[in-house]
N, CA, C and O of each residue as an XYZ file, in Angstrom:
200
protein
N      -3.743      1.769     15.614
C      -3.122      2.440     14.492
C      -1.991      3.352     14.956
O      -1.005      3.493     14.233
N      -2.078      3.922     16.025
C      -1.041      4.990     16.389
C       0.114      4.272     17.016
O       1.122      4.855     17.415
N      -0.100      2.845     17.092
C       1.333      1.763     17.909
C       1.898      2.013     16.183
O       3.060      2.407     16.087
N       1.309      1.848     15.191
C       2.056      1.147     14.085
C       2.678      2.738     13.298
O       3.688      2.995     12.643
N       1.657      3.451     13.702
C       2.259      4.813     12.788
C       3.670      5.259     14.147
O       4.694      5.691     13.618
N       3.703      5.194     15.217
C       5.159      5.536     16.300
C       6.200      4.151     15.486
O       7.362      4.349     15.131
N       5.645      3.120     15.357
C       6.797      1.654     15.164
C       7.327      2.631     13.796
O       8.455      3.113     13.905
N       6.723      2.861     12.813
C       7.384      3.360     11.399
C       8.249      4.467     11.485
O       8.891      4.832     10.500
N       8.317      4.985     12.478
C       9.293      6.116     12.953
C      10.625      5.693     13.736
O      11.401      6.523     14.210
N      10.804      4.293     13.817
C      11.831      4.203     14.264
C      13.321      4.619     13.985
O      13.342      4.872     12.780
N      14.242      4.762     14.364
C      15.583      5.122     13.921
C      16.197      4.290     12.444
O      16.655      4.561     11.334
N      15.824      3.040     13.362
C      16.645      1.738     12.144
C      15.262      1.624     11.043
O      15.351      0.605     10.358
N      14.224      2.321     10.793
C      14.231      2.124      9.584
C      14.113      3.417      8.489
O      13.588      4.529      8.538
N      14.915      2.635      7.442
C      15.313      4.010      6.821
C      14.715      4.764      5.456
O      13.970      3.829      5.163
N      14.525      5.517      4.636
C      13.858      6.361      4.361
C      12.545      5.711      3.063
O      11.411      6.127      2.830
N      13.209      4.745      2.542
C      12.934      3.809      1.469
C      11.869      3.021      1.899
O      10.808      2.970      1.278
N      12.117      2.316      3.068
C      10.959      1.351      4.128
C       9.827      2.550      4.614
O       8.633      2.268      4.506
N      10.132      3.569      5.021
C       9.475      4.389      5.625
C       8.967      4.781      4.381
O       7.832      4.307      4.425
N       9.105      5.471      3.052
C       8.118      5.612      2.450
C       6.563      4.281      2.221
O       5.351      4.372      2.421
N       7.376      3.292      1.777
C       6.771      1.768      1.341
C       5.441      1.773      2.514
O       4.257      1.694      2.186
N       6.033      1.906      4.187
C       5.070      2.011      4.994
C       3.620      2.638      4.864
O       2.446      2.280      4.947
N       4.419      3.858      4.596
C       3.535      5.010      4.613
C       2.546      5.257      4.247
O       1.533      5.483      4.909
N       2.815      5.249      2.078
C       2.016      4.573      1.174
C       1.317      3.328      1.329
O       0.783      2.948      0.287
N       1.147      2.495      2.446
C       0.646      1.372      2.650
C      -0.586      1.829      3.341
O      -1.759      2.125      3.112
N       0.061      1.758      4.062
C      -0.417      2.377      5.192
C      -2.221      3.412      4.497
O      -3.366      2.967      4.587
N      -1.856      4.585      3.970
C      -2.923      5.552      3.532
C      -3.140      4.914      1.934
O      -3.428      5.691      1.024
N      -2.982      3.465      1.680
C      -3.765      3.289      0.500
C      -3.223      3.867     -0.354
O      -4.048      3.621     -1.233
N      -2.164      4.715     -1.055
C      -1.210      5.486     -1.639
C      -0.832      4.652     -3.012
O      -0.174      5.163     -3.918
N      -1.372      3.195     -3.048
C      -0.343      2.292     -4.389
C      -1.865      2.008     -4.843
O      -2.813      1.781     -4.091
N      -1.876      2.079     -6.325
C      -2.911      1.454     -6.775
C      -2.811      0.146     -7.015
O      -1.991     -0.222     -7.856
N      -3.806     -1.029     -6.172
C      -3.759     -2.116     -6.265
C      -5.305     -2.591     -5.958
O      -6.248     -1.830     -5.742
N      -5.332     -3.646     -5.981
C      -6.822     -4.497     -5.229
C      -7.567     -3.602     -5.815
O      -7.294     -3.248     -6.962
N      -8.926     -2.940     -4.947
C     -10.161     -2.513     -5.614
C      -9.846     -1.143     -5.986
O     -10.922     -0.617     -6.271
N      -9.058     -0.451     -6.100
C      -8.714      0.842     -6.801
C      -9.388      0.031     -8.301
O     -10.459      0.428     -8.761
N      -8.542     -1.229     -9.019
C      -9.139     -0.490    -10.304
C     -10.226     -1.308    -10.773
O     -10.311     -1.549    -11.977
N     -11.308     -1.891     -9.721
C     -12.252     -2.785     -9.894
C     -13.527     -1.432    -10.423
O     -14.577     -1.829    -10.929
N     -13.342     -0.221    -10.281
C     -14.474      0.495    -10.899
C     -14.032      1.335    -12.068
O     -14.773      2.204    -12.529
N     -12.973      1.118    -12.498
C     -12.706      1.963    -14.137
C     -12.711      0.678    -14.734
O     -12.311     -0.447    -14.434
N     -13.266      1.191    -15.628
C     -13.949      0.195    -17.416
C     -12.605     -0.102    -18.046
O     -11.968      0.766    -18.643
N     -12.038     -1.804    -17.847
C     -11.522     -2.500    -19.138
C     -10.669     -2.486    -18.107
O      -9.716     -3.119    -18.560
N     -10.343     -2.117    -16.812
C      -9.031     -2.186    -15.756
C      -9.031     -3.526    -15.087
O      -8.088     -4.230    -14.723
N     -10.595     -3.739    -15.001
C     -11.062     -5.027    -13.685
C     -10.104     -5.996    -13.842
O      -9.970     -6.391    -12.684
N      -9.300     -6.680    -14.566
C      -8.283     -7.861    -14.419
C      -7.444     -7.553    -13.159
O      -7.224     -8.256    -12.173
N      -6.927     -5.955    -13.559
C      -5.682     -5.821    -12.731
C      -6.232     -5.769    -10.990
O      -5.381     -5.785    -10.100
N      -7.438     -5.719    -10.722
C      -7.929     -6.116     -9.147
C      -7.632     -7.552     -8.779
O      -7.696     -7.761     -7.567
N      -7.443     -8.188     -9.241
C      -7.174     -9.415     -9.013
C      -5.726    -10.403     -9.942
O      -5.419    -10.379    -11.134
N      -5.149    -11.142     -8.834
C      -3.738    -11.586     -8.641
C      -3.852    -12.959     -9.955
O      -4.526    -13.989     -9.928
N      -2.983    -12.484    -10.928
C      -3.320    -13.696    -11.941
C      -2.885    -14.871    -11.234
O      -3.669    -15.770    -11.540
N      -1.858    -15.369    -10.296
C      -1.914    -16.176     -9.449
C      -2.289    -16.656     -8.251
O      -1.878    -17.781     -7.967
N      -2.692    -16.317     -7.789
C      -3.906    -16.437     -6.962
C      -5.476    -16.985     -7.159
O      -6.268    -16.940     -6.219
């Protein structure tokens, strides 16, 4: 984990990528099982295409 949190600090990438990382990174976007436990959400855990 600490190779990938030094790689996201690089020079060339810039502030936009480095957020996107970040938030990835610490789970930060609600997606996947975030909304598999609030009532009437469960669709959005799963990829209508997929």
């Amino acid at each position: 984990m600490s190779a990938i949190w030094r790689s996201i600090h690089h020079k060339d990438i810039n502030r936009k990528a480095w957020y996107f990382l970040w938030m990835a990174i610490h789970n930060g976007y609600k997606v996947g099982d975030y909304w598999k436990h609030i009532p009437s959400t469960e669709p959005r855990a799963e990829c209508l295409y997929c």
